[in-house]
Each structure stands twice: as C-alpha cells, then as structure tokens.
SETOR-659602 format. One record per residue (C-alpha): x, y, z; residue in one letter. Coordinates in pm, 1 decimal. Each point is the difference from the previous one (the first is absolute). Layout:
BEGIN
<site><c1>X</c1><c2>Y</c2><c3>Z</c3><rest>a</rest></site>
...
***
This chain:
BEGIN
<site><c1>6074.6</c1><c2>1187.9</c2><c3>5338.9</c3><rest>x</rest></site>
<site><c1>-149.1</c1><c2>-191.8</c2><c3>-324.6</c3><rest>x</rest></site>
<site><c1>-398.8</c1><c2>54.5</c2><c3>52.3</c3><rest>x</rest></site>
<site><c1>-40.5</c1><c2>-224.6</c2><c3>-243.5</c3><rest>x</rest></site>
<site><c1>157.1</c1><c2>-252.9</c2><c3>122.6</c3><rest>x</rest></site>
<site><c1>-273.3</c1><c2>-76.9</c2><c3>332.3</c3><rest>x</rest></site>
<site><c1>186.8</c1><c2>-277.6</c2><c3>121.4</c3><rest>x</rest></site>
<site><c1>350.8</c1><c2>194.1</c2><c3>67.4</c3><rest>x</rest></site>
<site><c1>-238.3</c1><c2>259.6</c2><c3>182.2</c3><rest>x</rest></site>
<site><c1>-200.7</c1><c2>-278.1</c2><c3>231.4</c3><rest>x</rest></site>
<site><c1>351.0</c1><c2>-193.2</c2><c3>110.3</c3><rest>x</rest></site>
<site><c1>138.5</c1><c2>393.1</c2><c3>81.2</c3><rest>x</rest></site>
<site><c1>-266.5</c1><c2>13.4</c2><c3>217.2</c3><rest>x</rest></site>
<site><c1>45.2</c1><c2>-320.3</c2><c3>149.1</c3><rest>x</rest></site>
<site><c1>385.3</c1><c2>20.3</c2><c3>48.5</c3><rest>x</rest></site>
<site><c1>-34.5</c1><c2>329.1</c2><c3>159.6</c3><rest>x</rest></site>
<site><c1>-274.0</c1><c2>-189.1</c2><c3>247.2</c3><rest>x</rest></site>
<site><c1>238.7</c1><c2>-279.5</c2><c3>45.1</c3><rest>x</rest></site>
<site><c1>276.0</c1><c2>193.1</c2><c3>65.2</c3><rest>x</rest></site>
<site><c1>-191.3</c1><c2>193.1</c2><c3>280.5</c3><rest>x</rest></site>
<site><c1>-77.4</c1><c2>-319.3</c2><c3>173.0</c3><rest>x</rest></site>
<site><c1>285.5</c1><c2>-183.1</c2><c3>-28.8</c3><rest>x</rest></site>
<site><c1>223.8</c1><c2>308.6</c2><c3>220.5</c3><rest>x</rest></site>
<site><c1>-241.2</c1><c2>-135.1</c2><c3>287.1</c3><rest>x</rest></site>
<site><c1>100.7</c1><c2>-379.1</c2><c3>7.3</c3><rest>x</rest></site>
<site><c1>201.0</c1><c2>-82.1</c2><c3>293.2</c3><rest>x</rest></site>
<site><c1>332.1</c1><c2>76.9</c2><c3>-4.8</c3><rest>x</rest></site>
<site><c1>134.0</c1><c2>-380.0</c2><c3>-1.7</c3><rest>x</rest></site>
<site><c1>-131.7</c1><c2>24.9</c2><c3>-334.9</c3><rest>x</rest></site>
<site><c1>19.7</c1><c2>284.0</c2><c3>-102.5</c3><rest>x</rest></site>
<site><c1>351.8</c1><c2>-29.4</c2><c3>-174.6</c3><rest>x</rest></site>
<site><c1>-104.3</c1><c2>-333.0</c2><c3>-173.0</c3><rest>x</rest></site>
<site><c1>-362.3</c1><c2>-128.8</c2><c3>-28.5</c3><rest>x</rest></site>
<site><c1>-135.7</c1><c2>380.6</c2><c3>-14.7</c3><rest>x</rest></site>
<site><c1>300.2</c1><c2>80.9</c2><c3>-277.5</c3><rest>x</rest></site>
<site><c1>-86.6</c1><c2>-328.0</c2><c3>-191.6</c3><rest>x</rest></site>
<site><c1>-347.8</c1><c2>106.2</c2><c3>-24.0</c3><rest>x</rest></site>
<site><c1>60.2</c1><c2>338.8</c2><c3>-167.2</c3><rest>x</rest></site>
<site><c1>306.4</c1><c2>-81.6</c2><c3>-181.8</c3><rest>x</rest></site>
<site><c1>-289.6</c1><c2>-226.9</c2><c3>-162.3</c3><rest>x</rest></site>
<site><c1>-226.9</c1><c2>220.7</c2><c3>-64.3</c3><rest>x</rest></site>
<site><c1>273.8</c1><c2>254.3</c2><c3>-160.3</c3><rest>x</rest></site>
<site><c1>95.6</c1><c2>-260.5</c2><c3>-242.9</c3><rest>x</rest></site>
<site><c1>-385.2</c1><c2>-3.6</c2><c3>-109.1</c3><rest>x</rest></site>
<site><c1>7.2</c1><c2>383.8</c2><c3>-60.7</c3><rest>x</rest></site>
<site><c1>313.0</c1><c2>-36.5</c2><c3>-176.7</c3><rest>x</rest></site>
<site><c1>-126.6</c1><c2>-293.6</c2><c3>-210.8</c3><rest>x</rest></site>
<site><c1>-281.4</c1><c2>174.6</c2><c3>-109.6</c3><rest>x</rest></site>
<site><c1>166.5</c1><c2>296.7</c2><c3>-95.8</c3><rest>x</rest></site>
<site><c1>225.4</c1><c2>-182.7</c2><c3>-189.8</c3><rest>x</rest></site>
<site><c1>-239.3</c1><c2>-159.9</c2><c3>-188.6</c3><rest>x</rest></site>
<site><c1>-169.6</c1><c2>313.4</c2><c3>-89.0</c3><rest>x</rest></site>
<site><c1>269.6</c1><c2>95.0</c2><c3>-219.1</c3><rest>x</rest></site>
<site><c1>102.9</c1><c2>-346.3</c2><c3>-106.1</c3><rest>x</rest></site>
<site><c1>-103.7</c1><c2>-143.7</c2><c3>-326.8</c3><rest>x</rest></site>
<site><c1>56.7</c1><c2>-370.9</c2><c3>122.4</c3><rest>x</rest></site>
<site><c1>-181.1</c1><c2>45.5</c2><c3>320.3</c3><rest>x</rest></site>
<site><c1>-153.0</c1><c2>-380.7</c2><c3>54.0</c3><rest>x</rest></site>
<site><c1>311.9</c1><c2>-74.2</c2><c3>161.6</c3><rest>x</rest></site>
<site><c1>18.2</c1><c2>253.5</c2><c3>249.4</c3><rest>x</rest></site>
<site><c1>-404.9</c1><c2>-5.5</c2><c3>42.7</c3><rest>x</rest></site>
<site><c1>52.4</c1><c2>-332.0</c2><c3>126.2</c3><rest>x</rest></site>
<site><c1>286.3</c1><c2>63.9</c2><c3>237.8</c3><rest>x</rest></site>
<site><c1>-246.6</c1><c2>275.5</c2><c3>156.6</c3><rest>x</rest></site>
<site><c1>-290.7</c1><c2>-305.8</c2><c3>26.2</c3><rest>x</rest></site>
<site><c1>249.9</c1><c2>-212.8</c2><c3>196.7</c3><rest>x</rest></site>
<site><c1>130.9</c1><c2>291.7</c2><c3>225.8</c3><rest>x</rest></site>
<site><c1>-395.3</c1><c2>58.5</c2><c3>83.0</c3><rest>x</rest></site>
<site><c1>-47.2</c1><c2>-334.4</c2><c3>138.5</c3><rest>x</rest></site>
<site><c1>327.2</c1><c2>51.2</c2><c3>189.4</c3><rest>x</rest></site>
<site><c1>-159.0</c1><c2>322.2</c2><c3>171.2</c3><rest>x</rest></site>
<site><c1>-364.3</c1><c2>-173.2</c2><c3>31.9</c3><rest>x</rest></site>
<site><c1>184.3</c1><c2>-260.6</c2><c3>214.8</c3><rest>x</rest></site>
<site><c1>228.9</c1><c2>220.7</c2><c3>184.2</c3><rest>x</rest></site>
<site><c1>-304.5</c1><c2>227.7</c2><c3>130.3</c3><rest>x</rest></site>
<site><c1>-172.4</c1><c2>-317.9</c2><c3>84.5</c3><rest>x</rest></site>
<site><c1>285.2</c1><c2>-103.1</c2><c3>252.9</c3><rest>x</rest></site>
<site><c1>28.9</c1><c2>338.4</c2><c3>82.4</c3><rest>x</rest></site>
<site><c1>-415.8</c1><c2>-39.8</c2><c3>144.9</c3><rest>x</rest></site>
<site><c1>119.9</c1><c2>-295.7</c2><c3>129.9</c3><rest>x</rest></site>
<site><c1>262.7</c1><c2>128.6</c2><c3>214.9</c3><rest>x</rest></site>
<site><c1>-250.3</c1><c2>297.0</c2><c3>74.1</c3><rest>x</rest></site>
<site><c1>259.8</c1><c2>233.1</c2><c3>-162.2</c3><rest>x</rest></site>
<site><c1>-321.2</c1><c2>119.9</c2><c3>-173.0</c3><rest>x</rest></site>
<site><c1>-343.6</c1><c2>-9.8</c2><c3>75.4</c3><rest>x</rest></site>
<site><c1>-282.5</c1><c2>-209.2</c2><c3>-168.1</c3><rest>x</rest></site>
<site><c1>-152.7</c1><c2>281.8</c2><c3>-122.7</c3><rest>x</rest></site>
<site><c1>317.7</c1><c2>148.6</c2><c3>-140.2</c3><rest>x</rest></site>
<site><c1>48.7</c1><c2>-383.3</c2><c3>-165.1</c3><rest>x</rest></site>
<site><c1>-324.4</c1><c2>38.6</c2><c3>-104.2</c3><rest>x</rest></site>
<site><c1>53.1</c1><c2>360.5</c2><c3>-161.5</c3><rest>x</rest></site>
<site><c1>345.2</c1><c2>-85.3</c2><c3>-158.8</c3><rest>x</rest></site>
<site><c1>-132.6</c1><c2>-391.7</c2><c3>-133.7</c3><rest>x</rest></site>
<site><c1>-265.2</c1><c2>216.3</c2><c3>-152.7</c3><rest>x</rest></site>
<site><c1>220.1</c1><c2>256.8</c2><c3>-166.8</c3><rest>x</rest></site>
<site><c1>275.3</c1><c2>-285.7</c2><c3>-132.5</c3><rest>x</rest></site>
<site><c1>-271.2</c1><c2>-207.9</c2><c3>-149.5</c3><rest>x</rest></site>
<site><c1>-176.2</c1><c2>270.0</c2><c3>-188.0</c3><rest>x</rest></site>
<site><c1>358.2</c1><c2>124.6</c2><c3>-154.7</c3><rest>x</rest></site>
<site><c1>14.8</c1><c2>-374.8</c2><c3>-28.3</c3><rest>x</rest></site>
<site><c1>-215.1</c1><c2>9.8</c2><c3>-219.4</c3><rest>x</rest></site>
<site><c1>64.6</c1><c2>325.6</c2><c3>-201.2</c3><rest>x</rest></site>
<site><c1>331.6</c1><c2>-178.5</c2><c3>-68.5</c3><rest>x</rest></site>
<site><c1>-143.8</c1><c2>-316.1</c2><c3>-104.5</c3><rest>x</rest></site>
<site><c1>-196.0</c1><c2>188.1</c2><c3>-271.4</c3><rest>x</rest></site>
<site><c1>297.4</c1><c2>204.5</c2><c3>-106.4</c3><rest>x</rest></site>
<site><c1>185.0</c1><c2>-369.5</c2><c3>-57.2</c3><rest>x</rest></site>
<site><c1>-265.0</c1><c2>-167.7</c2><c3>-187.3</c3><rest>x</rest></site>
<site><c1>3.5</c1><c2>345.7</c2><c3>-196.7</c3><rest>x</rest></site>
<site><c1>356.2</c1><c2>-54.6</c2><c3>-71.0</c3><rest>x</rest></site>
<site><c1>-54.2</c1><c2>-381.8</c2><c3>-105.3</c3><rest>x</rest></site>
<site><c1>-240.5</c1><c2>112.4</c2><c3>-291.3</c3><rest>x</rest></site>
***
C-alpha cells in the first residue's frame, strides 16, 4: 500500500471495519441496503486510488467528497434502523469526517 498516501491507508481501515459490520445486518437487508453501503464505500477506495496516479485528480477528488456524504447518511439510517449501534455511528461518523477532512485538504491542494 502507498504509505505516503495516509488517506488510502485510513479508508482501508475503515472499509475493512465496514465490511465486518455490514455481514451482521439482517438478512432482509443484507442483499440491498447492507450491499449499497459497501459498494459505497468501495467506490471511495477506488476513487482515491485513482486519483493517486491521476494527474487531473480534482475531478475524481470530488466524486469521492460526494460518495462520503452518501456513506455519512447511509450509516446514519443504518443507527436509525438499529442496524448499528450509536456507538458504532459514533465511531464510523468520527472516522468519515476526519478522512473528510484529509480529502478536503488534498482538494484545496489540487485547486492551487
């Protein structure tokens, strides 16, 4: 893995987390809501690692900002069903908006 590249190594860590708690959603939503969730989150790890070894990045950076907020909201709802726990919201909300913010600076990086 790029260990220069801290952001790819945080979102690892929390699709591999997500992953693990999404095989215990029930199964009426398992095949859907669960699949949504971490198809989601794969498109994040694939965005950034595209942009890695992109030249024209902003593009793709923001594309990765938007699928964020998707996941933010769909862990949300997933508390809110009690698919998760609030302390496993709390834990993941914290985790999203810190890379949140790592890509935020890595956009305003690219704008300069």
């Amino acid at each position: 893995m790029r260990d220069n590249f801290p952001l790819l190594k945080k979102w690892y860590e929390i699709t591999s987390w997500v992953m693990d708690v999404c095989a215990k959603y029930p199964k009426s939503v398992k095949f859907t809501f669960s699949d949504r969730i971490i198809n989601t989150n794969m498109d994040i790890l694939d965005g950034i690692i595209i942009a890695i070894y992109e030249k024209d990045r902003i593009h793709i950076l923001k594309e990765v900002n938007i699928s964020m907020e998707r996941l933010r909201i769909y862990m949300r709802l997933s508390m809110d069903k009690k698919y998760i726990s609030i302390k496993q919201h709390e834990f993941i909300s914290k985790d999203i908006n810190e890379t949140g913010k790592m890509l935020g600076g890595w956009i305003k990086s690219e704008k300069k």
